[in-house]
C-alpha positions in Angstrom: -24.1 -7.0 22.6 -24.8 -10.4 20.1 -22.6 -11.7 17.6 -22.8 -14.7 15.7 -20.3 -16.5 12.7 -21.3 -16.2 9.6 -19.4 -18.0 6.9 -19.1 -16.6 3.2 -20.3 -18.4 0.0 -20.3 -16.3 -3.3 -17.5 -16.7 -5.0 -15.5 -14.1 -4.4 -15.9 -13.0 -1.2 -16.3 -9.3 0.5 -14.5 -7.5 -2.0 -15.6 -4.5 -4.0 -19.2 -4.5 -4.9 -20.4 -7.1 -2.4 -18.5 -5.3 0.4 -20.4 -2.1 -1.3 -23.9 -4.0 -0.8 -22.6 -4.9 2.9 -21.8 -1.6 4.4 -24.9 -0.1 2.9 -26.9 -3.0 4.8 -24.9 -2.2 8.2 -25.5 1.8 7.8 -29.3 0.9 7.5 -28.9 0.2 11.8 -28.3 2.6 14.6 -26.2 0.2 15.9 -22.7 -0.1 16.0 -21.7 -3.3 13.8 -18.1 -4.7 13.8 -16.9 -7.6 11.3 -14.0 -9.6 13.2 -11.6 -11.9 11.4 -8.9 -14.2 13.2 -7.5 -11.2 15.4 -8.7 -8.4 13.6 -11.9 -6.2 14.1 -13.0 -3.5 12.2 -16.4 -1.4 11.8 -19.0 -3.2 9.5 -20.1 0.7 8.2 -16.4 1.4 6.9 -15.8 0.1 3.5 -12.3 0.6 3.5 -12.0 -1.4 6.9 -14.4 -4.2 5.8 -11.9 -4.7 2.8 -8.7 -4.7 4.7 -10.0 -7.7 5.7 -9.4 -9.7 2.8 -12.7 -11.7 3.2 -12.7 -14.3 0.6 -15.0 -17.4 -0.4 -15.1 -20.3 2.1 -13.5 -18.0 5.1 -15.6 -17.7 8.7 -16.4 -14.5 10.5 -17.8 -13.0 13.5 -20.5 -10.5 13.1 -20.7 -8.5 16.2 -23.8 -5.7 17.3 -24.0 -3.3 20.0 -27.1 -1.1 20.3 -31.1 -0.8 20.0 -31.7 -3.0 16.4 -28.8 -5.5 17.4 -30.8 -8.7 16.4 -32.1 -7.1 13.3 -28.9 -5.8 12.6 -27.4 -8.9 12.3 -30.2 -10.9 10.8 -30.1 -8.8 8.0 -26.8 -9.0 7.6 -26.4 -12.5 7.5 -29.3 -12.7 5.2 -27.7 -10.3 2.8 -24.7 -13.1 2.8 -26.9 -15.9 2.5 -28.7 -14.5 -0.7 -25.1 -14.4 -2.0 -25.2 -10.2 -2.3 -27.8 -10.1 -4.9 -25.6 -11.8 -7.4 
């Protein structure tokens, strides 16, 4: 298991269509993905979960991988939020 903090730039956050781009991303991987925020973790592959999270710009959270493609699980992930979701 990795995990790593990832903070979020675009400007508004993991809502809607950039949590849309996200959980497509972590259902590319075999691995189980969770996104955890303060005291909350939910799966990465769940839109519904990822949004309950109210993830907006400037926020900080933990990326967390468990299985075969962990580290390129991750690394894409964190690249998809570092190209600010294709915006």
């Amino acid at each position: 298991m990795i995990s790593r903090q990832v903070s979020i730039t675009n400007s508004i956050g993991l809502h809607a269509r950039p949590a849309t781009f996200f959980i497509q991303k972590a259902n590319e991987y075999k691995s189980s993905i969770w996104v955890e925020k303060e005291d909350r973790r939910v799966n990465a592959k769940s839109l519904l979960g990822v949004l309950s999270l109210g993830i907006a710009q400037g926020m900080t959270i933990q990326l967390v991988a468990e299985g075969p493609d962990e580290k390129e699980a991750l690394d894409g992930l964190e690249n998809l939020i570092h190209t600010a979701f294709k915006e």
